[in-house]
C-alpha positions in Angstrom: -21.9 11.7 16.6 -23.8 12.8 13.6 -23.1 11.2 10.6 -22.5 14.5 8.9 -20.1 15.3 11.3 -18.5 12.1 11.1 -17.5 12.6 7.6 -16.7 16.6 7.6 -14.0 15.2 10.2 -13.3 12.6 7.9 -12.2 15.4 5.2 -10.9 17.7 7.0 -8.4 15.1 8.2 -7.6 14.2 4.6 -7.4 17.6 3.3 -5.0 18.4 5.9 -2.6 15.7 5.5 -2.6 16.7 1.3 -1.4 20.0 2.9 0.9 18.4 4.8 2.2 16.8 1.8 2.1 19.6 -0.2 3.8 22.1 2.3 6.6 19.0 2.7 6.8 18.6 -0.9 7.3 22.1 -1.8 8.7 24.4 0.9 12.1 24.5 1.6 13.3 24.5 5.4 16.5 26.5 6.0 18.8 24.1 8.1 20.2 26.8 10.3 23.1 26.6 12.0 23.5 23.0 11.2 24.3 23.2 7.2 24.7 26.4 5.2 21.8 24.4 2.7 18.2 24.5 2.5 16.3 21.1 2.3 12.8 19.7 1.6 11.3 17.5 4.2 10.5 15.4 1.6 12.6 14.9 -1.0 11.1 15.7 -4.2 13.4 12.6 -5.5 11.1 10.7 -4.0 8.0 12.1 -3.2 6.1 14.4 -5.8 3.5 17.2 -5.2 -0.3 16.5 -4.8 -1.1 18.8 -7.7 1.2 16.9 -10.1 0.3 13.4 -8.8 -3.4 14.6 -10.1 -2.5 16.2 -13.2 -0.6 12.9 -14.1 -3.7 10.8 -13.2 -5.8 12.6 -15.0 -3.8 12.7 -18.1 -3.6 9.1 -17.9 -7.6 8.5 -17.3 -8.0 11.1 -20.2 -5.6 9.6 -23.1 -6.4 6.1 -21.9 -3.2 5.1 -20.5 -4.2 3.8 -17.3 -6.5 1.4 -18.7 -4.0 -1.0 -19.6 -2.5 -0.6 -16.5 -5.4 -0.9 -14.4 -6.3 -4.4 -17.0 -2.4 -5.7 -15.8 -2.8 -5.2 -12.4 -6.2 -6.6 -12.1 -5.3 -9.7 -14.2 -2.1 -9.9 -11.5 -4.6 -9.9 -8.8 -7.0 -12.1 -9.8 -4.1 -15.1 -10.7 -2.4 -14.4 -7.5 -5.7 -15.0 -5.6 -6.2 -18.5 -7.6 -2.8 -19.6 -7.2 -2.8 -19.0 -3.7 -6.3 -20.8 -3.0 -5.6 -23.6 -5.7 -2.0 -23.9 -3.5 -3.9 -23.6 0.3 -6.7 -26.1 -0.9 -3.9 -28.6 -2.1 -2.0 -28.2 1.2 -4.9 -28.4 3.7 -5.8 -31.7 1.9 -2.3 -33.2 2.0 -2.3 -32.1 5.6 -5.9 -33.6 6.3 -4.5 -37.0 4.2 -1.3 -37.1 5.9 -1.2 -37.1 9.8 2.3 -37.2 9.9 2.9 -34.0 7.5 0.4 -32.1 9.3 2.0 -32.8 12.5 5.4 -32.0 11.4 4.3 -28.8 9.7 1.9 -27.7 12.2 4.1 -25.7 14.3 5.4 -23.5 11.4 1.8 -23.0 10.1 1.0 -21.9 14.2 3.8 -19.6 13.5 3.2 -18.1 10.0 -0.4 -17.9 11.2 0.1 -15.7 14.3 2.3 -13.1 12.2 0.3 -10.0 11.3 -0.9 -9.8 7.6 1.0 -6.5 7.6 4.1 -7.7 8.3 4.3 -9.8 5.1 3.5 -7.3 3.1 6.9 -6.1 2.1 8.4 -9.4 1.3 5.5 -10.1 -1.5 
C-alpha cells in the first residue's frame, strides 16, 4: 500500500471518529417508546464537544496557561521515571545479594511481570 494512501486512511479514520464524537456530543436521540425524554449518547456532563475542546486549548496555548501545566506534568513524569528506576535498581540488587529474598519474591515478580502494562494503568 502506498504510503499516501496509508495516511489518507489514517485521517479519514480520525476525522470520522471527531464526527462521531461530535454527532454524540451534540445531537439529541429521542428515546421512543422507552422514556418520554430525549438524551445525548454522551453525556455532555462528561464529555464536551471537539470544537470546544480546541477552542479551550487554544486559549490556553495563546494566554500561556498551559505552560505551567505542561512544566508540572513534565516535572511529574520525569521524578516518577527516577524513582521507579532508582527503586527497580535497588531491588534487583538486593535480589542479586540475597538468594533467599529473590527466591521468596520471585513468584510475585513472575506474576506482576506477566500482567499486561495496561492493566495497571488505572490503579497508578
Amino acid at each position: 500500500m502506498k504510503r499516501l494512501t496509508l495516511h489518507s486512511l489514517q485521517l479519514l479514520v480520525a476525522m470520522a471518529l471527531i464526527a462521531l464524537w461530535h454527532i454524540g456530543a451534540t445531537v439529541k436521540i429521542p428515546a421512543g417508546w422507552v422514556s418520554a425524554k430525549a438524551f445525548y449518547p454522551l453525556d455532555p456532563f462528561f464529555f464536551s464537544t471537539p470544537f470546544a475542546v480546541f477552542e479551550r486549548t487554544w486559549r490556553d496555548f495563546v494566554t500561556g496557561v498551559i505552560w505551567y501545566h505542561l512544566g508540572i506534568t513534565l516535572l511529574e513524569t520525569v521524578l516518577a521515571f527516577a524513582i521507579g528506576a532508582i527503586g527497580g535498581v535497588l531491588v534487583g540488587f538486593w535480589f542479586a545479594r540475597q538468594h533467599l529474598v529473590a527466591a521468596v519474591f520471585d513468584p510475585y515478580v513472575k506474576m506482576a511481570n506477566a500482567l499486561p502494562r495496561v492493566v495497571l494503568a488505572p490503579i497508578f
